[in-house]
N, C-alpha and C positions, 0 to 999 in steps of 0.2 A: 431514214426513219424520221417521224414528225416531229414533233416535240411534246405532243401528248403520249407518243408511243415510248418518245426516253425517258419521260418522267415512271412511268409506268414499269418499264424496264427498272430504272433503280430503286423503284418499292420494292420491286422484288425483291431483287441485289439485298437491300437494306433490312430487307421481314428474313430471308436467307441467313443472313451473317449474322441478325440476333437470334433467332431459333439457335444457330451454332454454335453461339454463346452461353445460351440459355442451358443447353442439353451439357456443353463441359462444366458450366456451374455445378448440375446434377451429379454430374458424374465423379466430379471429384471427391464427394464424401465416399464414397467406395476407397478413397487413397491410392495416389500412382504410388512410383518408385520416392519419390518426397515427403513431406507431410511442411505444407506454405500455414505458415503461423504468422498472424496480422499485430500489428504494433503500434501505438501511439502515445508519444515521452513527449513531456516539453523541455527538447535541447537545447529550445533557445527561449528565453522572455523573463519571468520574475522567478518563476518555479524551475529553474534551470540548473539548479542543485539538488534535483533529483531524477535529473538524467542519468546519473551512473545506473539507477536503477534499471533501464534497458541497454544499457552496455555492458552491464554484468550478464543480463538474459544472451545475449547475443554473444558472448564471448564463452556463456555456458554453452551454447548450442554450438560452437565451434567446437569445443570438447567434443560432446556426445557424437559429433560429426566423425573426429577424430577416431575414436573407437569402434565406430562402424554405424552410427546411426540407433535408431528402437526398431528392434525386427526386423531388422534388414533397411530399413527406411532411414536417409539421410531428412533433418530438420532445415528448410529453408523461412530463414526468420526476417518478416520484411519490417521496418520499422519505420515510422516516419514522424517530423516533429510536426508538433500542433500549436507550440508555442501556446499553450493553454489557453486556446480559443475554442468551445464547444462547437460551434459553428465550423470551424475547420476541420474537427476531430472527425464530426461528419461526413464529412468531403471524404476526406481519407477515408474512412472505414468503408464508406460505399466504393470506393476504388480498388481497395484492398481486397474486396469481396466481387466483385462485377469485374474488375479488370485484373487484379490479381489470381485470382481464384483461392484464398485462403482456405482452406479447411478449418479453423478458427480463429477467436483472438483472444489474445492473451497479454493480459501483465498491464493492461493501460493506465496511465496513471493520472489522477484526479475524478473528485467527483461531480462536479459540472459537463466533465469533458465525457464521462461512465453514461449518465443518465441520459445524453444529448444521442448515443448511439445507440440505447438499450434496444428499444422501439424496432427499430430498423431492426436490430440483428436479431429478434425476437419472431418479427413476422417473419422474415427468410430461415427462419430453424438456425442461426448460425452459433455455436458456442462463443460466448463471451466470459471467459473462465478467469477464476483467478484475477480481479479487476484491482489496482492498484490504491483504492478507496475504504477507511470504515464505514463508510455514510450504510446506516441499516436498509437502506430503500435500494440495495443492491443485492439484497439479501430475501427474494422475495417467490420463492419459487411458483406458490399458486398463482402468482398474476405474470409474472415472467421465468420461467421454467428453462431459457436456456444462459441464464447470468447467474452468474456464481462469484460471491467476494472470495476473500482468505485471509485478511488479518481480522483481528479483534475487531469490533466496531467501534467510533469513537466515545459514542452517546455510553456502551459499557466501559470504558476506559474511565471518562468522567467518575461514574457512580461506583469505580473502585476508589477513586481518590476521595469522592465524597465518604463513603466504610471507613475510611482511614483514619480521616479528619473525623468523623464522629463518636470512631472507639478512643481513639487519645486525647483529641484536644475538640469535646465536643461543644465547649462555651467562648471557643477565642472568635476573634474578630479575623475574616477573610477577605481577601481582597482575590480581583481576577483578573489577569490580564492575556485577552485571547485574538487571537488572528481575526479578521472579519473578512471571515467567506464561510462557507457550508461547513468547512471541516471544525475551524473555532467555536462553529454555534453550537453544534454537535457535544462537542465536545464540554463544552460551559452547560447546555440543556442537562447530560446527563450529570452533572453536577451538581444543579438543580434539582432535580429528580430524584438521586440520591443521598441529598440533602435531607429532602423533605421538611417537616416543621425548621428543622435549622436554617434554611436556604436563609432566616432574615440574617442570622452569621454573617453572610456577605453583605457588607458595609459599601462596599462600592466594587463596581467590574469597570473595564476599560477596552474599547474593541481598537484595534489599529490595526495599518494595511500594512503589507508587503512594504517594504523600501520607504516605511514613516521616517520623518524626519525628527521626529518629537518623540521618542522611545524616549528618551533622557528626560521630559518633563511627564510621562507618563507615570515611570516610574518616581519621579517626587513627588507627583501627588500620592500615588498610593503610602509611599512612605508617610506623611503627615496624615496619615487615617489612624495610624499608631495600630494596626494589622496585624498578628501574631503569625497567620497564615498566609503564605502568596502561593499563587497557581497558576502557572504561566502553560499557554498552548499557542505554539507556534512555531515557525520553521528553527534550525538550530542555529543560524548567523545569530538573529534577532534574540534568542534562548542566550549565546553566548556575550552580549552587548546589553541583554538585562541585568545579568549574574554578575557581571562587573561594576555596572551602574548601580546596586544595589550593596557592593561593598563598596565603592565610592563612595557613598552618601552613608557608608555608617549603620545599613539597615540589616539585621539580621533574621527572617523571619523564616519560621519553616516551610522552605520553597520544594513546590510539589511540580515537575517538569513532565509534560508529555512525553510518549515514548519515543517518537521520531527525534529529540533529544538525550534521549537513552543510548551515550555516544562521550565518551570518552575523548576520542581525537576530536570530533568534529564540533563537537558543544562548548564540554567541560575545561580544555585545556586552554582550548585560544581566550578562554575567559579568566585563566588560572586556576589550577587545581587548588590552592592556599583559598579562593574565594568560593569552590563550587564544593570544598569537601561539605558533607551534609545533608545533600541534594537530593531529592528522593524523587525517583519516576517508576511506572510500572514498564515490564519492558516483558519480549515471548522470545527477543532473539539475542543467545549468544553477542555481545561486543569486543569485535574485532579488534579492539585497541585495547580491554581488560586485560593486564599480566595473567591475571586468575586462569587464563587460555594458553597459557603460552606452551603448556605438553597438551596438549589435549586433540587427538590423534585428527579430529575434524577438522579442527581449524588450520594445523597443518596441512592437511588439504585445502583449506581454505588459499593459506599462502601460495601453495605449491601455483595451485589454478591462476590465481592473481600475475605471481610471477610470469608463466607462460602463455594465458590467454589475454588477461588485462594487464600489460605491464605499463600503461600511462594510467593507469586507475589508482585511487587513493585505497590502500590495504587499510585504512581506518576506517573507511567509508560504513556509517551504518545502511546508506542506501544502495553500494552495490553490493554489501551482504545482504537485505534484503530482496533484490532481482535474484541475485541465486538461488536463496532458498525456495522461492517461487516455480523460477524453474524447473530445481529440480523436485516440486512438487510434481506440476507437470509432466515433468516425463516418467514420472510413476503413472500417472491416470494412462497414458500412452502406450506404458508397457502393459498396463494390466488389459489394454485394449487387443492385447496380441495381432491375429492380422485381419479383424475387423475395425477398422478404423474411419467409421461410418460416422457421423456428426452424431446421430443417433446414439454410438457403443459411447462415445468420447465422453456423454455428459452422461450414460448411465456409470461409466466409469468415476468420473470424477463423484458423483453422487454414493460411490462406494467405498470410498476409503477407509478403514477400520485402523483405528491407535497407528498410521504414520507418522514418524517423524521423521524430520528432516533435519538431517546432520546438525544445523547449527540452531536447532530452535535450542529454548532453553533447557535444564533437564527435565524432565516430567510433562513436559506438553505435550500433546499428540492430535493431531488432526483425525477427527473424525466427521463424517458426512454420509448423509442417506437420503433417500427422495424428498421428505422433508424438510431437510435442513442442510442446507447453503451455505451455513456459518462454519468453515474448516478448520478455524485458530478459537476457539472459545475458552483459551485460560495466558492466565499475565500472572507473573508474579512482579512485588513490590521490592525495589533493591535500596541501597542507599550507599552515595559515594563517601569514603572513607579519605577521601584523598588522595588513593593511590589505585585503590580498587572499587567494584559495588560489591556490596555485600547484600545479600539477601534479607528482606522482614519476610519473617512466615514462610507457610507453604504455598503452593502454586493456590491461584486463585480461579474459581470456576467465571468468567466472567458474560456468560451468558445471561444477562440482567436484562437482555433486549426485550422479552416478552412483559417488562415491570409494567404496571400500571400509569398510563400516562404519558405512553409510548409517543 
């Protein structure tokens, strides 16, 4: 044979093996005997304590495996780290979906890394559910119909704390200290937002990175603003290394802490409870380190699960009770799918949920969703550390503030 006839021959070959790729891609929304769920955590890099997050999923999915699978279907959960590179995230998800065959994905965590995939999994029909971000542009069904968030947004998390600060103390002086990436601006805008005329209240804000080295003179400056209010949004090392620097220096103000700080073991303590009694965060899930939990029939499932599926995971961890609850959001959409488990049923499913709750959300919240609305988790309630436990301010909070003016 020539060399123009082997070139020719392996066009074929090569248009052959992607056709029979192409056709199992298709095929797989019908569901084999599996159901291949795609994953991407940063394991490793700055955001790498909130890996438990997919190691809780995946050690859930061992469970449900345990028990016989959803309808007869064992969960194979593929997970991969992205080390919170969008551009990687990428990579992965087109792999996870071309070379994997996922039937969807689920649980990813961040929002640079969400948005960088949406596109992609949007034009191939692929569910991208339950996304591990508040950022509201994940939230968006008429321009992307197969992405679906599931906590609170950040930008409404803000503008409850801004209600807060404006029924009690609406004439003190604020100060802001937030993460600078998407999730901090988010979070400071809707604060602004639900500010409104008050926003001049804040006297000064402050953005810093991951692994700043200057948290300790950030915080002296806000302290010499003479501030009645602090609002700190950031991971909980940095949450836990303000709260002390802050009774270091003598400063006592009313400190408003995001929820991802709504954490007991992982926040509050390494900071000391004698400095963090006071502390007020909104929070939607059950804390795994609250005594308040210690009979409460869930969360002993909780332990139980930990014990035998994560026994190297942190039982305090806010972020691997978070991957669980997730999860086992998910495998309600799953089961409500019975044995149509078409990419198709998967997101009219998830799009149906009515008043579920998920063992450890907090009491009274309930996920609901419809063709419209993408937002699963739309209520926080506000707690406040007493030193030993949170105690609840008020009742649950409807925090669906996302359509507010000014979006």
């Amino acid at each position: 044979m020539n060399v123009a006839g082997r070139i020719l021959l392996a066009l074929v070959i090569a248009l052959t093996s992607l056709n029979a790729m192409s056709l199992k891609h298709d095929d797989q929304s019908a569901g084999d005997e599996e159901i291949r769920i795609g994953n991407f955590m940063p394991y490793t890099g700055p955001l790498a304590g909130f890996a438990a997050i997919g190691k809780a999923e995946a050690a859930y999915f061992d469970m449900i495996n345990e028990r016989g699978g959803i309808n007869g279907r064992k969960v194979r959960f593929i997970s991969y780290d992205d080390n919170s590179d969008p551009t990687v995230a990428l990579d992965l998800t087109r792999g996870l979906v071309e070379r994997e065959n996922v039937l969807l994905m689920f649980g990813s965590f961040g929002t640079p890394e969400n948005l960088a995939v949406r596109g992609f999994l949007n034009e191939r029909k692929i569910p991208q559910l339950f996304v591990a971000s508040g950022d509201e542009e994940l939230n968006n069904p008429k321009a992307f119909p197969w992405t679906m968030g599931w906590q609170p947004s950040f930008r409404a998390e803000g503008r409850i704390y801004a209600n807060y600060i404006q029924a009690f103390y609406p004439q003190r002086k604020i100060v802001v200290l937030w993460q600078n990436d998407q999730f901090g601006r988010d979070l400071f805008k809707g604060i602004q937002q639900g500010l409104g005329d008050l926003t001049r209240m804040i006297i000064v804000d402050v953005a810093f990175d991951i692994g700043d080295e200057f948290v300790d003179g950030h915080v002296s400056i806000l302290k010499r603003s003479d501030a009645e209010i602090f609002v700190f949004a950031g991971v909980p090392t940095t949450a836990s290394r303000v709260i002390q620097l802050a009774a270091d220096f003598h400063w006592h103000p009313v400190f408003l802490l995001n929820d991802a700080n709504a954490s007991i073991g992982t926040a509050l303590s390494p900071a000391g409870v004698e400095n963090s009694a006071g502390v007020i965060a909104a929070a939607f899930l059950k804390d795994p380190s609250d005594p308040v939990w210690k009979d409460d029939p869930a969360m002993k499932d909780w332990l139980s699960f930990m014990d035998k599926y994560y026994p190297k995971g942190d039982k305090a961890s806010s972020a691997a009770l978070y991957g669980y609850a997730a999860a086992e959001t998910l495998v309600q959409v799953l089961k409500q799918c019975g044995d149509d488990v078409s990419r198709e049923n998967v997101m009219r499913q998830a799009a149906a949920l009515t008043d579920y709750q998920s063992s450890v959300l907090l009491p009274g919240i309930k996920i609901n969703t419809g063709p419209g609305d993408y937002r699963p988790i739309k209520q926080m309630r506000l707690i406040q550390f007493d030193g030993r436990t949170w105690q609840p301010i008020g009742d649950v909070i409807e925090s669906a503030f996302s359509d507010a003016p000014g979006k």
